[in-house]
N, C-alpha and C positions, 0 to 999 in steps of 0.2 A: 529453422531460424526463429528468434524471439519475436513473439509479434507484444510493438509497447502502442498501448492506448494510454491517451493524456485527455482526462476528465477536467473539462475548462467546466469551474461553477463560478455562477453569476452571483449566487446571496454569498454577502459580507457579514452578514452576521456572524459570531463568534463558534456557534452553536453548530452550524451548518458545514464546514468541513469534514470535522468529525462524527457526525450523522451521517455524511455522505460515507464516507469509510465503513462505516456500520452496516449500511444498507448496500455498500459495493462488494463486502467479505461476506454478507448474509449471501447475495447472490453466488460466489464462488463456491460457498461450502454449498449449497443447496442442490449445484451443479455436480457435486465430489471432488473438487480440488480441495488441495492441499493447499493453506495460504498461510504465506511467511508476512506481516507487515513490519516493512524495516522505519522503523521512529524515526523525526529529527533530533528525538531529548529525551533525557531520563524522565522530565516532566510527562512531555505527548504519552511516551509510553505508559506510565500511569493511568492518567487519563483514557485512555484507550481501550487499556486491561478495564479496567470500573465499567465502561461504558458498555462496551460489549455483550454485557450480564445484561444491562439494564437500560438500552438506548428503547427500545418498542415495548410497549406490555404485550407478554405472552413469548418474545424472544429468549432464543436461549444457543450463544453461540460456544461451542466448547471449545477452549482457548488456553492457552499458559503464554508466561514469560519464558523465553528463549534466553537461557545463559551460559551456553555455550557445549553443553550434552546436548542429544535428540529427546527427543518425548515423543516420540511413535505413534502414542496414545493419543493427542489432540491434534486435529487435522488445522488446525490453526495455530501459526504461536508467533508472538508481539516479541521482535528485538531491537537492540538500540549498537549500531556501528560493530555487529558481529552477520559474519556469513552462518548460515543456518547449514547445518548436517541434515541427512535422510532425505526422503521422495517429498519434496515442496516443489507444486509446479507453478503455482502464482505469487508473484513478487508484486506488492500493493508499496513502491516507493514513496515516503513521506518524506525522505531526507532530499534537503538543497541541492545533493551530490548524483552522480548514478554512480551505485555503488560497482565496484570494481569483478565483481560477482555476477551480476545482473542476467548474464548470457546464458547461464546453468537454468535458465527458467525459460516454462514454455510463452509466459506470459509476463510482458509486466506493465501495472498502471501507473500514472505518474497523473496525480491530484495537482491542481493549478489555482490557488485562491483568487479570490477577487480583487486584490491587491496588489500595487504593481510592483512591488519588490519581488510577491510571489509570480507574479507572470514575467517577469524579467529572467529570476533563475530558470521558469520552468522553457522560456525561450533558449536559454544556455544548453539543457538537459535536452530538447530538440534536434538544436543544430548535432548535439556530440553524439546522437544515435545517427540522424540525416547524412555524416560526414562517414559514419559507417557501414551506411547500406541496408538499411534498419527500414521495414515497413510501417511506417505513422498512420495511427488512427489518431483523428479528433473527435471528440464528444461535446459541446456546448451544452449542457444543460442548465 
């Protein structure tokens, strides 16, 4: 069964969710997962791909945008409201939603901003795993 961890962050800063994303897919590929992050936006996902390259000095995460082929070749790849093809066993959800897909993964995280619109949805995203039987981890950090 999926095990979802929900990463509650405390800083508001603008800078800081996507940092944490960075340093949460550094940890996954480091481990040898495969990591799929599914975007809220065509924006985030921009933002994401750029950052990736260039969030730490001396990081270097190899990554593509996901558009609807596999890329084999990057054990990471960034999509925006498409289910990913081939062996991805970590699902790093950014979107509002839990994507309808979510279960094909051994893992998945669900980021929680400091903001109570985003801890409102990610309460929704909660209860819709809790109502299914879904083992919850919490993270405060």
């Amino acid at each position: 069964m999926t095990q979802v961890d929900f990463y509650i962050l405390k800083e508001s800063a603008p800078e800081a969710r996507p940092q944490f994303i960075c340093r949460l897919t550094e940890k996954a590929y480091k481990q040898g997962h495969q990591v799929y992050i599914n975007t809220e936006s065509a924006p985030q996902l921009r933002l994401l791909d750029d950052l990736l390259w260039t969030f730490r000095a001396g990081s270097f995460l190899p990554h593509a945008v996901y558009a609807g082929a596999p890329d084999a070749e990057q054990p990471i790849l960034l999509g925006h409201a498409l289910e990913p093809d081939g062996p991805v066993d970590v699902l790093v959800n950014l979107d509002r939603e839990v994507p309808a897909w979510f279960s094909r993964f051994n893992r998945v995280a669900e980021l929680v901003g400091a903001d109570e619109d985003s801890r409102a949805a990610a309460r929704e995203r909660y209860r819709f795993y809790q109502d299914r039987g879904y083992t919850l981890n919490t993270h405060k950090l």
